[in-house]
Phi, psi and omega in degrees: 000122175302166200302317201270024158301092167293136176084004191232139188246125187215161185190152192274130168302147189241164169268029156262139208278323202235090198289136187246113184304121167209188175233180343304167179235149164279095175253123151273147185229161178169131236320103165025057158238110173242133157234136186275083191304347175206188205259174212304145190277161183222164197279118180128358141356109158273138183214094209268321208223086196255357189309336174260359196265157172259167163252109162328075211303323213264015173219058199310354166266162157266142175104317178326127168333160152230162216254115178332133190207129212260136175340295179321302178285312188305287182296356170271330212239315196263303180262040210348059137286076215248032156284356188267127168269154169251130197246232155345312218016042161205051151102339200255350173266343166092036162262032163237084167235127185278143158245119198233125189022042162093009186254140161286165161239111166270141186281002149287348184238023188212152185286149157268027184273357168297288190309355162314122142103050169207199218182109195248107201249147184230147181321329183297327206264041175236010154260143173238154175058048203071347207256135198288156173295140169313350161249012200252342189273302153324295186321309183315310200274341204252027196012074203276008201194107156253255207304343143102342173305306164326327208292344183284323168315299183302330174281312188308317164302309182322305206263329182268335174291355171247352161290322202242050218139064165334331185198051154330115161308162163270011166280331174285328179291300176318296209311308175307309186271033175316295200273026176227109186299147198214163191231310184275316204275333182108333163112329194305329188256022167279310162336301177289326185298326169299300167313310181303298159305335180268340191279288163007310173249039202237326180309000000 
C-alpha cells in the first residue's frame, strides 16, 4: 500500500505471536494519511535512512518498553490522526470507531500494539483524491450531523453496514448503528444519510 494512503495504517505480520512494541517506528505521515510500513522494530534493526521518518516521541530510546496504549490515544496522540473520537471509552458510545481489517472497531478497546501487522482505515483515509467517500457525501447532503462529535464513528460504522449489505432496510441500518451513540440528530437523518448512500451506489 502506498505511503500516501490517507488515514490507513498498514503493516506486515511476523511469526512471532507476541509482537514487543518499541521504538524508534518508521512512520510515514502525509495530510494525515499514515501508513505504518512495517511492523514495531525489534533490537538490532538497522535504520539507515530516518530523514522521512518520525520518532516516536513517547518512546524516545531504542529498545524502550512501551507503556500499555490503547488504539485509539496511538492514533490521536502519537500518529495525529485525530478524526476518530474519545468519547465513553469503554466501548460504548462507537466515537472511536474504526476500520481494523475491513471489520468496524472501536479503537478503545485494544491495545495498539494488537493492531501490529493490520491495516487500520480512519475517517481521514475514506476520502480519495480530494473527493469525499459516498457515505461521507450523504451524511453532508441528508444532514447526517450537528456537533459533529459522533460522525466519524457514525460513518465508519455506516460504511461496514453498506459493505457487507448493499441495499439495508432501515431496520437494518438502526440495527447496524446500535453500538454508536448520537446525541444531537435524533438518528432519523443518520438514517437517512445510510439510505441515501446506498441508494447512490446502486445508480
Amino acid at each position: 500500500m502506498p505511503a500516501a494512503d490517507c488515514g490507513r495504517v498498514t503493516g506486515h505480520s511476523e511469526t512471532d505471536p507476541v509482537p514487543r512494541l518499541q521504538g524508534p517506528f518508521p512512520l510515514a505521515l502525509n495530510s494525515g494519511i499514515f501508513t505504518h510500513q512495517r511492523t514495531f522494530p525489534r533490537p538490532g534493526d538497522r535504520h539507515e535512512d530516518q530523514s522521512h521518518h518520525q520518532r516516536n516521541k513517547l518512546f524516545p530510546r531504542r529498545g524502550a518498553e512501551a507503556a500499555p496504549h490503547l488504539l485509539i490515544h496511538y492514533l490521536r496522540e502519537v500518529v495525529g490522526l485525530t478524526g476518530s473520537h474519545v468519547g465513553c471509552e469503554t466501548s460504548l458510545c462507537g466515537a472511536c470507531t474504526v476500520e481494523l481489517n475491513g471489520k468496524a472497531v472501536k479503537s478503545c478497546t485494544m491495545f495498539a500494539v494488537q493492531a501490529d501487522g493490520a491495516s487500520v482505515v480512519t475517517v481521514e483515509g475514506l476520502a480519495t483524491d480530494g473527493k469525499l467517500h459516498p457515505v461521507q457525501e450523504a451524511f453532508w447532503n441528508e444532514h447526517g450531523l450537528q456537533c459533529g462529535f459522533c460522525t466519524p464513528g457514525m460513518i465508519m460504522a455506516s460504511k461496514q453496514i453498506l459493505d457487507r449489505n448493499a441495499k439495508p432496510t432501515e431496520e437494518e441500518i438502526r440495527h447496524g448503528l446500535e453500538g454508536n451513540v448520537c446525541r444531537c440528530t435524533g438518528y432519523q437523518h443518520i438514517v437517512n444519510a445510510v439510505k441515501a448512500a446506498a441508494a447512490g451506489a446502486g445508480k
